[in-house]
Backbone as CSV, one residue per row, in Angstrom:
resi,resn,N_x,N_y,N_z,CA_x,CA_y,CA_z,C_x,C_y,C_z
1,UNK,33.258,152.431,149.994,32.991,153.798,150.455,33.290,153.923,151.945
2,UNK,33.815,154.962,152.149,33.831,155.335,153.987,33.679,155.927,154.516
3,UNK,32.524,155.284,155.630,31.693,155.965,156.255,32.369,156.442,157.524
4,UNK,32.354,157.412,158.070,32.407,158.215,159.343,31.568,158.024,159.837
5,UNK,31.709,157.737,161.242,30.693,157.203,162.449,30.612,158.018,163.639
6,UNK,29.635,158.798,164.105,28.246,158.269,163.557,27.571,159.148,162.529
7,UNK,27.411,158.498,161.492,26.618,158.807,160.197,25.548,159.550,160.192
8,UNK,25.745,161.379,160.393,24.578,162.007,160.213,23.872,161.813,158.743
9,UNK,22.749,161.914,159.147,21.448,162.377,157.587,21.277,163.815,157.242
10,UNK,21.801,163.704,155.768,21.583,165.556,155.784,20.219,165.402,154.651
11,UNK,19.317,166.069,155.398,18.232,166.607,154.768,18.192,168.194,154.207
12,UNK,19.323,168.186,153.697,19.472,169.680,152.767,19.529,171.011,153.581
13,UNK,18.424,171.097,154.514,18.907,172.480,155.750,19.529,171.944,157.006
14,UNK,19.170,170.942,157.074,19.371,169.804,158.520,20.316,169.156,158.671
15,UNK,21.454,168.363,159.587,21.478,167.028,159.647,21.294,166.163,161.080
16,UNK,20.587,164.932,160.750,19.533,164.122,162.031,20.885,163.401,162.176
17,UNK,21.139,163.464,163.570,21.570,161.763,164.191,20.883,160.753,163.532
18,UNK,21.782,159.852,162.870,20.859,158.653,162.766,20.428,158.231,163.270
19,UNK,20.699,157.980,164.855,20.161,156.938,165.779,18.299,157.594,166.016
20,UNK,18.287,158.938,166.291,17.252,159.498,166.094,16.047,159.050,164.841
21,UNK,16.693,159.425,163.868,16.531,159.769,162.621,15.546,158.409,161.903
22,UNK,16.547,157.302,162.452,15.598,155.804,161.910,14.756,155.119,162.826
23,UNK,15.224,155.847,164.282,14.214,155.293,165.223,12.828,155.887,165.692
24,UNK,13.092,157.379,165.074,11.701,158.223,164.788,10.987,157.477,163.149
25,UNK,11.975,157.047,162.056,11.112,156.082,161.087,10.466,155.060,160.976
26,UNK,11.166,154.145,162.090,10.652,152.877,162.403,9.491,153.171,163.101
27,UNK,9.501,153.992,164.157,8.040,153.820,164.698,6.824,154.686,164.071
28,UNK,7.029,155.315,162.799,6.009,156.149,162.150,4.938,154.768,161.330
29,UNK,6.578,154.171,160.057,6.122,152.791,159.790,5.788,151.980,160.350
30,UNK,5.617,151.518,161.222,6.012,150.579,162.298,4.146,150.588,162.634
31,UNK,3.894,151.721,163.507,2.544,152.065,163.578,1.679,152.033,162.662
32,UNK,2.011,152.555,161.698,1.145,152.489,160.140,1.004,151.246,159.970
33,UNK,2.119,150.723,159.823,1.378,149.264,159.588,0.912,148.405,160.257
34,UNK,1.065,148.949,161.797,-0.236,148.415,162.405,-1.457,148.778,162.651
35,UNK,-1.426,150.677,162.154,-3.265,150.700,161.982,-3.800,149.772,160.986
36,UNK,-3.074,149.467,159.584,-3.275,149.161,158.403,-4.033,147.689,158.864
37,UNK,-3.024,146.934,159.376,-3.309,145.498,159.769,-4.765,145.074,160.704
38,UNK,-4.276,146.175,161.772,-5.749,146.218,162.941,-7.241,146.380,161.676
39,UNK,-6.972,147.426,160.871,-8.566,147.359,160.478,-8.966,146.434,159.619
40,UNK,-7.691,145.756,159.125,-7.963,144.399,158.716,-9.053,143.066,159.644
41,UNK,-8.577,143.662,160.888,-8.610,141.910,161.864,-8.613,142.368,163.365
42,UNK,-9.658,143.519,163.669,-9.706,143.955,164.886,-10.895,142.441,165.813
43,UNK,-10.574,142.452,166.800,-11.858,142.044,167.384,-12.388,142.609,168.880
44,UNK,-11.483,143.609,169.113,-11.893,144.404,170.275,-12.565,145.997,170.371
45,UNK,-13.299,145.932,171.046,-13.980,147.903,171.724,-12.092,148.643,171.061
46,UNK,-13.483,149.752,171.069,-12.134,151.104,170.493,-11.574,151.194,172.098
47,UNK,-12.631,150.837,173.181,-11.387,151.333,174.835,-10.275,150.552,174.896
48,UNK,-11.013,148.606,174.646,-10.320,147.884,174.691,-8.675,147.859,174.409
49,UNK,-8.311,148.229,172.796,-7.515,148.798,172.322,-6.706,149.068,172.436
50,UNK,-7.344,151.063,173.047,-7.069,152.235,173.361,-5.746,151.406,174.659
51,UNK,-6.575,151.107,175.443,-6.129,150.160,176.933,-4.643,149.651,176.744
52,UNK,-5.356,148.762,175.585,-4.252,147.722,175.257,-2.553,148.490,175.022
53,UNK,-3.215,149.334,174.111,-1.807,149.814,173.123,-0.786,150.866,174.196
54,UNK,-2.089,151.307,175.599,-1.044,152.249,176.177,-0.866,151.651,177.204
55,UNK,-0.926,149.977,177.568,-0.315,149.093,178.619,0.724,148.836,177.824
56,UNK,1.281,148.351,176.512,2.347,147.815,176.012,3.134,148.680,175.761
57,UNK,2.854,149.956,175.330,3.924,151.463,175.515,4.114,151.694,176.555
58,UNK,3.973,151.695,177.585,4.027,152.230,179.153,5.095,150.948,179.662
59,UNK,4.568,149.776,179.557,5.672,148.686,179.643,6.745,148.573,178.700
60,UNK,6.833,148.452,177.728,7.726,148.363,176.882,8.970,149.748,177.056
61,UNK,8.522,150.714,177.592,9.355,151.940,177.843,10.197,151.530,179.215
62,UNK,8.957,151.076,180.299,9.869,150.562,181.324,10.680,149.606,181.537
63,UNK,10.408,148.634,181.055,11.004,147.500,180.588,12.035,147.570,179.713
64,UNK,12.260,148.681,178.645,13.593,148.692,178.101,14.704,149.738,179.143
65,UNK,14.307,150.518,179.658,14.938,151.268,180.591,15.405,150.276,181.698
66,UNK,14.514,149.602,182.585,15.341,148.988,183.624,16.426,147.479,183.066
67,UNK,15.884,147.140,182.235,16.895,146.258,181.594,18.190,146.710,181.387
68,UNK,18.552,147.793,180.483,19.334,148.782,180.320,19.994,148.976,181.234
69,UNK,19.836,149.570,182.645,20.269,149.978,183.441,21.313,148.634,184.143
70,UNK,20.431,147.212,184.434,20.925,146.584,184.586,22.138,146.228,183.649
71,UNK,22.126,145.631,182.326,22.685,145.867,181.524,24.369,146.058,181.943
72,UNK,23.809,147.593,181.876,24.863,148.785,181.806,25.111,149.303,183.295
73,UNK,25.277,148.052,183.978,25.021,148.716,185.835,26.239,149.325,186.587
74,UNK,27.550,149.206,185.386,28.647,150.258,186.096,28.365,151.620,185.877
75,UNK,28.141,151.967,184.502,27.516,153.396,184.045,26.342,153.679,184.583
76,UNK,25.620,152.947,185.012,23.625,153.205,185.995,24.376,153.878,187.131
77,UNK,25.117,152.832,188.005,25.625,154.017,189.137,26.774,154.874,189.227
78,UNK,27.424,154.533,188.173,28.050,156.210,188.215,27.149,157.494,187.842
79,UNK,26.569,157.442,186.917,25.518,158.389,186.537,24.744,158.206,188.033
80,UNK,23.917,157.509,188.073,23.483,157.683,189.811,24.045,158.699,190.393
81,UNK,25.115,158.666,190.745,26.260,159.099,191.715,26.679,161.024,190.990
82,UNK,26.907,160.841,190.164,27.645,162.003,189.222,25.945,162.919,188.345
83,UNK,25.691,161.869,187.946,24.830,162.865,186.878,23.392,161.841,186.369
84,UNK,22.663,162.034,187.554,21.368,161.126,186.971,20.698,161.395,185.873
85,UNK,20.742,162.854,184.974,20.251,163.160,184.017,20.559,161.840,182.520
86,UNK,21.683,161.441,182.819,22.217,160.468,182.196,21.093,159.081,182.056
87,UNK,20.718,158.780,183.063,19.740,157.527,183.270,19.090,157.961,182.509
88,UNK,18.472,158.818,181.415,17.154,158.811,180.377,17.650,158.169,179.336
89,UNK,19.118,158.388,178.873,19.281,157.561,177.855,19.544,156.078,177.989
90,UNK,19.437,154.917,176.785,19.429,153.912,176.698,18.522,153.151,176.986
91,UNK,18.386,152.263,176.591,17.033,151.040,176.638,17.640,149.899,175.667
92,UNK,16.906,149.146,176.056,17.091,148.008,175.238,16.143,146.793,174.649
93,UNK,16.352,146.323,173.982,14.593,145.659,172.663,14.087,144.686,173.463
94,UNK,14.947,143.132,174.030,14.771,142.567,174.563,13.618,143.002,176.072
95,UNK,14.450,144.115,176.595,13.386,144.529,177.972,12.343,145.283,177.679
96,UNK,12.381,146.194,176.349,10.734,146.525,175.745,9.830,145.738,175.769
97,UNK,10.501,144.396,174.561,9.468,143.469,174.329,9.119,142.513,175.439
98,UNK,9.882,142.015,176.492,8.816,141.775,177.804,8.275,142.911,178.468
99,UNK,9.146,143.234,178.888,8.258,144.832,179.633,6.572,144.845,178.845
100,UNK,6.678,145.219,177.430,4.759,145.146,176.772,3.976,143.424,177.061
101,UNK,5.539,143.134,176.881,4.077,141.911,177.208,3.521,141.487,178.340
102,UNK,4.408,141.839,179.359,3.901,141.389,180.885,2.501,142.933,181.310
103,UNK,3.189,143.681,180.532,1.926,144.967,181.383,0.576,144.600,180.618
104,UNK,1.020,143.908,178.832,-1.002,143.891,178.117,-0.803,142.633,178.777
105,UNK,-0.369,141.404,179.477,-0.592,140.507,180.176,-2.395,140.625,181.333
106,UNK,-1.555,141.975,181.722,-1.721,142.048,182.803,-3.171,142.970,182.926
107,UNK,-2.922,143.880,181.737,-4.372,144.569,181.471,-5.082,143.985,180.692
108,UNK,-4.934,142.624,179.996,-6.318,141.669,180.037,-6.624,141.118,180.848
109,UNK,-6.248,140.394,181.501,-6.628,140.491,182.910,-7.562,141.246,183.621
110,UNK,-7.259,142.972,183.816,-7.812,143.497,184.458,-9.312,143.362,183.205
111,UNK,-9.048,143.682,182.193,-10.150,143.897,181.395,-11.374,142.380,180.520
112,UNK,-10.634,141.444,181.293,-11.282,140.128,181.091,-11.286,139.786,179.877
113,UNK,-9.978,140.256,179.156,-10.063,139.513,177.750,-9.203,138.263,178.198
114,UNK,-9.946,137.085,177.360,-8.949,135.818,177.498,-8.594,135.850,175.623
115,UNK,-8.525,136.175,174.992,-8.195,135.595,173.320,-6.686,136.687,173.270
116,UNK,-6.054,135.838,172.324,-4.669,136.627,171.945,-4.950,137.961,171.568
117,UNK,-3.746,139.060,171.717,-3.716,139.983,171.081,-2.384,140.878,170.234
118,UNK,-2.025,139.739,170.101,-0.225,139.746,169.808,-0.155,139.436,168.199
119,UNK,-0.757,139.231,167.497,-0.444,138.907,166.284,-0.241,140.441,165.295
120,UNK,-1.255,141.249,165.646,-1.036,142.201,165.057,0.347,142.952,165.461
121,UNK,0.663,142.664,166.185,1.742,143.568,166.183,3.388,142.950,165.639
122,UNK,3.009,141.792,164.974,4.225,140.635,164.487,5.152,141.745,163.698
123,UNK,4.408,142.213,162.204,5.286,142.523,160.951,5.620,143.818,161.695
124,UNK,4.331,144.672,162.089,5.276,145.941,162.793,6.489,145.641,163.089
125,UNK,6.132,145.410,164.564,7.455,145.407,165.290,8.887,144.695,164.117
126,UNK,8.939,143.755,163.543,9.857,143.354,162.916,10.093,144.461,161.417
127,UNK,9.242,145.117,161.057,9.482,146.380,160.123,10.170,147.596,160.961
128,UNK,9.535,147.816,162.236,9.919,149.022,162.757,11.927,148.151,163.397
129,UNK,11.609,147.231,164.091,13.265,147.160,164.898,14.196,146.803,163.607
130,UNK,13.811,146.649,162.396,15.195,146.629,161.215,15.129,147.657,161.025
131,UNK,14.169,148.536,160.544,14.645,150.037,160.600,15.372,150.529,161.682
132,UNK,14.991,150.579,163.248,15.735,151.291,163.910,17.399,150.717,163.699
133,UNK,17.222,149.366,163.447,18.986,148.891,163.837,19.673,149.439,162.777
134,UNK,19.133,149.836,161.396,20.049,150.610,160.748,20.441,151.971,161.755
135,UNK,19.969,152.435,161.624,19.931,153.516,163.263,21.068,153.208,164.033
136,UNK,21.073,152.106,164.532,22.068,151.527,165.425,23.398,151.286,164.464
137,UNK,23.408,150.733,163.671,24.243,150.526,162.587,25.026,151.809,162.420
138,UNK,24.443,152.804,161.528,25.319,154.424,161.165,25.765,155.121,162.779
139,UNK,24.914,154.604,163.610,25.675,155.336,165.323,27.004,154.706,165.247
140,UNK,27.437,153.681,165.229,28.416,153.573,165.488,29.074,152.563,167.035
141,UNK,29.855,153.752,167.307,30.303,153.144,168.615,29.785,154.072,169.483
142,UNK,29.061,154.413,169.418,27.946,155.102,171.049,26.577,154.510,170.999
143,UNK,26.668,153.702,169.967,25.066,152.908,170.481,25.594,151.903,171.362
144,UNK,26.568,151.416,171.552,26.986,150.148,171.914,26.039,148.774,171.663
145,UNK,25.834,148.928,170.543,25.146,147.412,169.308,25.850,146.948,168.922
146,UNK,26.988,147.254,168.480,28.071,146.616,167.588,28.527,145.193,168.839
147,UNK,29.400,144.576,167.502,29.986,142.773,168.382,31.241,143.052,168.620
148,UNK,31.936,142.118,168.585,33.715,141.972,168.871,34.260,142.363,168.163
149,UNK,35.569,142.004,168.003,36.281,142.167,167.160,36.573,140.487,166.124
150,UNK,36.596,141.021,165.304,36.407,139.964,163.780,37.261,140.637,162.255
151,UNK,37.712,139.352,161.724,39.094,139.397,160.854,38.192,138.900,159.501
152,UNK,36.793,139.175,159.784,35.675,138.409,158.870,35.609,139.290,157.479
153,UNK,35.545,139.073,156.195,36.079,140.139,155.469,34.457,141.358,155.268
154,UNK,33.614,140.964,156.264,32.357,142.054,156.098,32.549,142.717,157.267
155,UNK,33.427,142.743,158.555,33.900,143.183,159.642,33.893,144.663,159.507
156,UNK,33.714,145.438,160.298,33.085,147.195,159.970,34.191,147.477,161.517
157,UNK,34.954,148.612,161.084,35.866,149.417,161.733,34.929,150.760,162.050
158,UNK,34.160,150.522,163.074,33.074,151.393,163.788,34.134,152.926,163.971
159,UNK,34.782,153.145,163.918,35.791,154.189,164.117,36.812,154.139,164.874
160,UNK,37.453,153.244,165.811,38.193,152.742,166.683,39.689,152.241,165.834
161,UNK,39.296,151.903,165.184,40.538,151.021,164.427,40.268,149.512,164.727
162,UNK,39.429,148.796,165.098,39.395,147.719,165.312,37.682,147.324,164.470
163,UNK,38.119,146.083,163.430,37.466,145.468,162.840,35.952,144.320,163.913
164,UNK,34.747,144.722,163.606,34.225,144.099,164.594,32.846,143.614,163.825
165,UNK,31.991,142.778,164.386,30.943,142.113,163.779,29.923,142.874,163.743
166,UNK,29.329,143.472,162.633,28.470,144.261,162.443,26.993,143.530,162.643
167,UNK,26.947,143.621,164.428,26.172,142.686,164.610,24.327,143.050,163.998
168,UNK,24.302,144.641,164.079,23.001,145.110,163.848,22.572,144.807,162.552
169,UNK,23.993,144.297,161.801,22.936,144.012,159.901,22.656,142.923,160.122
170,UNK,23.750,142.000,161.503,22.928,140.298,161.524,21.576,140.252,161.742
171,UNK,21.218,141.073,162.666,19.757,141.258,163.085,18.755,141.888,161.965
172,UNK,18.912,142.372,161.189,18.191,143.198,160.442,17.545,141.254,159.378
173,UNK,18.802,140.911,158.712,19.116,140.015,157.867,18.160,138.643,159.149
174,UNK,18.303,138.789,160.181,17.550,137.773,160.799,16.254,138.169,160.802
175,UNK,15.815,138.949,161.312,14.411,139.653,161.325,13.864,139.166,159.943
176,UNK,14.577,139.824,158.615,13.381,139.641,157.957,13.587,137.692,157.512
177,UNK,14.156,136.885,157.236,14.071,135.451,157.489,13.064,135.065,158.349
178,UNK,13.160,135.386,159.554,11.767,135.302,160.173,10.735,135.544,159.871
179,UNK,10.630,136.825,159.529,9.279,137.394,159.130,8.719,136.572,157.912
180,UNK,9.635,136.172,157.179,8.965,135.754,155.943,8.921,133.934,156.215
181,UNK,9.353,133.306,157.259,9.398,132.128,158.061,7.577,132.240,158.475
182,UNK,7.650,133.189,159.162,5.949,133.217,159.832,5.367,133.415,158.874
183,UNK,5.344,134.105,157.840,4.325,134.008,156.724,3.932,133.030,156.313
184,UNK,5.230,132.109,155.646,5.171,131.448,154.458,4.713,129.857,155.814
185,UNK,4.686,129.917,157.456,4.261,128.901,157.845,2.523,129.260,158.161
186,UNK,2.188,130.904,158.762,0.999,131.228,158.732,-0.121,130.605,157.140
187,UNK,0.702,130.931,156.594,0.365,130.343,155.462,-0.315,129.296,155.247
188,UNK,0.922,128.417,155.235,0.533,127.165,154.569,-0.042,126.450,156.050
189,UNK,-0.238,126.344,156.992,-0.594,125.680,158.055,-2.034,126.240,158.643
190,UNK,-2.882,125.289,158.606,-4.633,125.546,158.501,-4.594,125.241,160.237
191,UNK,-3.761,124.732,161.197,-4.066,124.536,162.630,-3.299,125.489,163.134
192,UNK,-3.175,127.259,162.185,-2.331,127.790,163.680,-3.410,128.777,164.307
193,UNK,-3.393,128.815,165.566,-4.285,129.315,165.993,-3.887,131.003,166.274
194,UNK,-5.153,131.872,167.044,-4.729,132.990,166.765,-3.602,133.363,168.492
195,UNK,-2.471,134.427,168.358,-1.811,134.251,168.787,-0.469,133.310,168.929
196,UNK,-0.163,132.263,167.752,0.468,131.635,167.759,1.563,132.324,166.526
197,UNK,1.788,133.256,166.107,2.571,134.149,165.123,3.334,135.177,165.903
198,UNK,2.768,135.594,167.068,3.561,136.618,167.854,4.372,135.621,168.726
199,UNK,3.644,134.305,169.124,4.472,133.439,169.710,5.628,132.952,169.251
200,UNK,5.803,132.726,167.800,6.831,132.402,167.068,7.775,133.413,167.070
201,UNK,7.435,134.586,167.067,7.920,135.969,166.799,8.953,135.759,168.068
202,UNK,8.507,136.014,169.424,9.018,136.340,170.814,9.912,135.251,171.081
203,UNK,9.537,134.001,170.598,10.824,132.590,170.848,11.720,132.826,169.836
204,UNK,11.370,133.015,168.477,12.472,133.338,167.216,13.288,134.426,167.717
205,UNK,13.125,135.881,168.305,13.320,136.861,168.447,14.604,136.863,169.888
206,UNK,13.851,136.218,170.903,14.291,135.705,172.069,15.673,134.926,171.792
207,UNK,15.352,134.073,171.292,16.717,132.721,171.020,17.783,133.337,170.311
208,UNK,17.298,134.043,169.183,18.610,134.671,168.505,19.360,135.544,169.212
209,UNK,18.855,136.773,169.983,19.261,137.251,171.084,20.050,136.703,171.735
210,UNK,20.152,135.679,172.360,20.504,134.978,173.576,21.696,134.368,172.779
211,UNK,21.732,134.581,171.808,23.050,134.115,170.443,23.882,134.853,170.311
212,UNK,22.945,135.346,169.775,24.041,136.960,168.885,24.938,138.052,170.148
213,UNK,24.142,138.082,171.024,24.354,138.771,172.351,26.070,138.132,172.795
214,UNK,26.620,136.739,172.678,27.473,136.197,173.029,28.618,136.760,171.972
215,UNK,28.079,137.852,170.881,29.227,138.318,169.753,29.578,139.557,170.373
216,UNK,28.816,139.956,171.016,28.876,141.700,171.725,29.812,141.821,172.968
217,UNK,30.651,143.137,173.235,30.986,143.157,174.487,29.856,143.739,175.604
218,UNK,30.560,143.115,176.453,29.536,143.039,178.240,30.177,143.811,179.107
219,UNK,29.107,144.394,179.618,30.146,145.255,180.869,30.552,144.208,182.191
220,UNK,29.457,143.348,182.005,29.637,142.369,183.372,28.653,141.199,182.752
221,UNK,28.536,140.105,183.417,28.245,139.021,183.179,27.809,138.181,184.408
222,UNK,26.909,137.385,184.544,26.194,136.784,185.728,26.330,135.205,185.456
223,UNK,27.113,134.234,185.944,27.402,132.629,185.004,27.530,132.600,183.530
224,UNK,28.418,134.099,183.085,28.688,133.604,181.580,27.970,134.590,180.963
225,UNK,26.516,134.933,181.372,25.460,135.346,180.488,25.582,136.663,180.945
226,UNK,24.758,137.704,180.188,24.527,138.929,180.370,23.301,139.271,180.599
227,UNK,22.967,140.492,181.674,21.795,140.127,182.251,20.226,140.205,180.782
228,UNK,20.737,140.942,179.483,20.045,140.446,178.346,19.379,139.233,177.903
229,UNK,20.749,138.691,178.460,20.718,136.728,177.782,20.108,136.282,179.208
230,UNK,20.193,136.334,179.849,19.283,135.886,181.298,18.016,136.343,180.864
231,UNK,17.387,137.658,180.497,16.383,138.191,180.494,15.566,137.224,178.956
232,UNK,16.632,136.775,177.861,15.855,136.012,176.566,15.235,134.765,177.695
233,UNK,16.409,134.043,178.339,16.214,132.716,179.375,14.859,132.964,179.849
234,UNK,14.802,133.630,180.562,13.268,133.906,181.451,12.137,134.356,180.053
235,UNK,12.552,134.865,179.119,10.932,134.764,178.145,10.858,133.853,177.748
236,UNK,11.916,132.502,176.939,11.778,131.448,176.930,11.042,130.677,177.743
237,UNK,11.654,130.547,178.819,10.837,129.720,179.789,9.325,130.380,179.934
238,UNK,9.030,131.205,179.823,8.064,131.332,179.949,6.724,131.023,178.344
239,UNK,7.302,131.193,177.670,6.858,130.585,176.484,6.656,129.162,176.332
240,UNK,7.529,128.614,176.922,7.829,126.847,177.091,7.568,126.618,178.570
241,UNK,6.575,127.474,179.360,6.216,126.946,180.590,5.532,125.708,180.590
242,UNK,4.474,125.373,179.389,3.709,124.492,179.923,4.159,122.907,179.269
243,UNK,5.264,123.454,177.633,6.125,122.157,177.797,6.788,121.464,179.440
244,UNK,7.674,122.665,179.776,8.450,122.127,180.639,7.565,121.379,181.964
245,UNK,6.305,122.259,182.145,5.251,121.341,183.223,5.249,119.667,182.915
246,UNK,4.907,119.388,181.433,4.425,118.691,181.278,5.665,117.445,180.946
247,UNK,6.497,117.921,180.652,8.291,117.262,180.652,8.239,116.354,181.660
248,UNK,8.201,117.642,183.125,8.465,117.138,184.269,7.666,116.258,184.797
249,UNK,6.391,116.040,183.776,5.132,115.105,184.460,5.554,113.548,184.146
250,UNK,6.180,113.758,182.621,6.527,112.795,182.167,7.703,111.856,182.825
251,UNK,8.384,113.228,182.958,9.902,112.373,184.156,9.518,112.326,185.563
252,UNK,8.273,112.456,186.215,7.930,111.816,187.108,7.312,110.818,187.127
253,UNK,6.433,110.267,186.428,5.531,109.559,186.068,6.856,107.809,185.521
254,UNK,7.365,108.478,184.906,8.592,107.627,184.769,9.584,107.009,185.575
255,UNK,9.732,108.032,186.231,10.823,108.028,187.738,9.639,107.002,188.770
256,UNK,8.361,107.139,188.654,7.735,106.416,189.817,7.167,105.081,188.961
257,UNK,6.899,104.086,187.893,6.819,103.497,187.635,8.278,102.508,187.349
258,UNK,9.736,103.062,187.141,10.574,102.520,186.774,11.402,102.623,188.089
259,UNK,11.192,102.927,189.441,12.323,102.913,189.804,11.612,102.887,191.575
260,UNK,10.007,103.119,191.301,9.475,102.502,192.826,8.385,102.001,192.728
261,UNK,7.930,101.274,191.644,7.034,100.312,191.241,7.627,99.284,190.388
262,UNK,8.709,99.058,190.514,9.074,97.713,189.962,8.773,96.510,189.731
263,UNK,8.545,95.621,189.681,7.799,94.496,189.694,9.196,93.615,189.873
264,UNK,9.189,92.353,190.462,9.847,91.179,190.613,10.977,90.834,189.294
265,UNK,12.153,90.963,189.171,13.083,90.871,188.043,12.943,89.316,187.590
């Protein structure tokens, strides 16, 4: 069948942009199933919450916007320059999902929670971002989601004439592998503690990124990487901060017994 891009939805009097269309669905579902989940397995005040949910929207908005911008920093300052109205559009998942996590970081903190609060929001978020990437998917070539060009025989001719890696169904097709990865290990594993499912989520989520991202075109690039794939680098590391502390304890601890405590050969 062939599709014309970008793929409006006709709702009989209407027709929605898709990009609209699945990214207003994802977050209806998306939410639902995280009231659904929360009254399952709350353990905080209704302020607490309240707090929580509008530090990780407030970040996650900014955080996909300035990523974006970077991103996309020939079009940031021409629009700058020509037409700042332009800067509202675009964002991007990667700078959402730190952007929320550094701001509820930061408002437990202020609010003295020390226990995780990231688990509930695992299946959401991975229900709501495969929905939106279909979204991304029927846009076409003005979401700029799509990969390279590829001779692969599932390769999608976005409207250009050029065959390219339909990178948003990779993601969709990765997402849920994951999702059902964290289950089926939430599962069966009696030592995971709480917060350790969103953790899996943000390194699984992170790494593939920092993958798949190398199939896409770049407007610019910083040693190779794009400031995206720099931005997975820095949540990594920060996920694996206290491996890498403890790495380095080891290769010191090593370095000073083997090489300035020697003993007599």
């Amino acid at each position: 069948m062939d599709i014309t891009f970008p793929y409006y939805i006709n709702l009989g009097l209407v027709e929605i942009h898709p990009h609209a269309f699945f990214e207003i669905m994802g977050w209806i579902v998306g939410l639902s199933l995280m009231v659904f989940l929360r009254k399952k397995n709350d353990y905080f005040t209704i302020e607490q919450r309240s707090t929580l949910i509008l530090a990780a929207t407030l970040g996650a908005i900014f955080g996909a916007k300035i990523l974006s911008w970077i991103q996309h920093a020939n079009y940031t300052i021409d629009a700058l320059y020509n037409d700042p109205v332009l800067l509202v559009g675009g964002k991007t998942m990667v700078g959402g999902l730190l952007g929320g996590l550094f701001s509820v970081e930061v408002a437990k903190k202020f609010l003295g929670i020390t226990k995780s609060t990231g688990d509930v929001y695992v299946y959401p978020l991975i229900v709501s971002i495969s929905i939106g990437r279909i979204g991304c998917f029927f846009t076409g070539l003005d979401d700029a989601t799509y990969g390279i060009a590829s001779d692969l025989p599932w390769a999608i001719d976005f409207g250009d004439g050029i065959s390219r890696h339909p990178t948003q169904l990779y993601e969709i097709l990765f997402l849920i592998i994951l999702g059902l990865w964290i289950h089926k290990y939430s599962k069966n594993n009696l030592n995971i503690k709480s917060g350790d499912r969103f953790r899996f989520f943000m390194i699984g989520y992170l790494a593939w990124r920092l993958l798949i991202d190398g199939l896409k075109p770049a407007d610019f690039e910083v040693l190779f990487l794009t400031p995206i794939q720099w931005a997975c680098i820095g949540g990594l590391i920060y996920y694996h901060w206290n491996d890498f502390i403890t790495y380095a304890k080891y290769c010191r601890k090593y370095a000073i017994n083997h090489f300035f405590n020697r003993g007599p050969v």
